[in-house]
N, C-alpha and C positions, 0 to 999 in steps of 0.2 A: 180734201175739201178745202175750197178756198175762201176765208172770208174776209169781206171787205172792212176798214176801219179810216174814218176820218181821222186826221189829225188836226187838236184846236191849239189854242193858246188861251190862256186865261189873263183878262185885264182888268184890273183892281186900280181906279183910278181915285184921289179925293178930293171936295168942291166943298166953298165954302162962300160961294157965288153964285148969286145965280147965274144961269146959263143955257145951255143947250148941247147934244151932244147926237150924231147921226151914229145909228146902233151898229149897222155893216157886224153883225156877227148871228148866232144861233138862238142865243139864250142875253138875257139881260137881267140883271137885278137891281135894286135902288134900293139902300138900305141905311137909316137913319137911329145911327146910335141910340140909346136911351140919355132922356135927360137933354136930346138935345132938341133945336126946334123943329117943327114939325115941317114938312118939304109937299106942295105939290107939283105932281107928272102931267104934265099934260092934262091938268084939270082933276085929277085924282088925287086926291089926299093922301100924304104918309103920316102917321101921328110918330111921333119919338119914340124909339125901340120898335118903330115896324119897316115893313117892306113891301117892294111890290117887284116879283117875279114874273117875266113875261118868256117861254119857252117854245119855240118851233117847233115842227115836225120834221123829220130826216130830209134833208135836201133844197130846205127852206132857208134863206137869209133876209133878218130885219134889216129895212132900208128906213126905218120910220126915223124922223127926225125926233126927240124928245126933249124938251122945252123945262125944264126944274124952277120953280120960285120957293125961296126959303118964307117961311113964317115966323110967330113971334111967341114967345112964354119957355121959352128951355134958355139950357145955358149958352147957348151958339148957333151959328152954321156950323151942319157936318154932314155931308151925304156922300157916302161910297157906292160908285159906279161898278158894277163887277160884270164886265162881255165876257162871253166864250166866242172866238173867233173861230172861225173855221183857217189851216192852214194852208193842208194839200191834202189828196187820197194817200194813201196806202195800203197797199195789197197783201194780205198775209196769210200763209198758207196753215 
């Protein structure tokens, strides 16, 4: 029986600016330390110590552009970008 298996890469990237960033991967996460300031996505709020997880279906790739502004009351800018890319197929028996 042969089943099939994507192969991804995981990017763990960190921003202390704001910015923007085009997703080109499967899964995305935005994740804001505790204690630090709070971050909104595209209009979405992250408070300090939260996140916001956006996940595909099999075969799907975010093309969305996403947009971060940092806010004010923690100790900093800190927000951790983490893509799962897609690499290539592989085949495995």
């Amino acid at each position: 029986m042969k089943t099939n298996f994507t192969q991804v890469k995981t990017d763990i990237k960190f921003y202390a600016k704001n910015g923007s960033i085009t997703a080109e991967c499967v899964a995305v996460t935005f994740a804001v330390p505790s204690g630090a300031n709070p971050v909104t996505v595209n209009g979405y709020p992250i408070p300090a110590g939260g996140s916001l997880s956006i996940e595909l279906s099999a075969g799907q790739i975010d093309m969305s552009r996403y947009e971060f502004f940092f806010g004010t009351g923690g100790s900093g800018n800190e927000l951790y970008i983490i893509r799962v890319i897609p690499a290539m197929d592989m085949n495995k028996d």
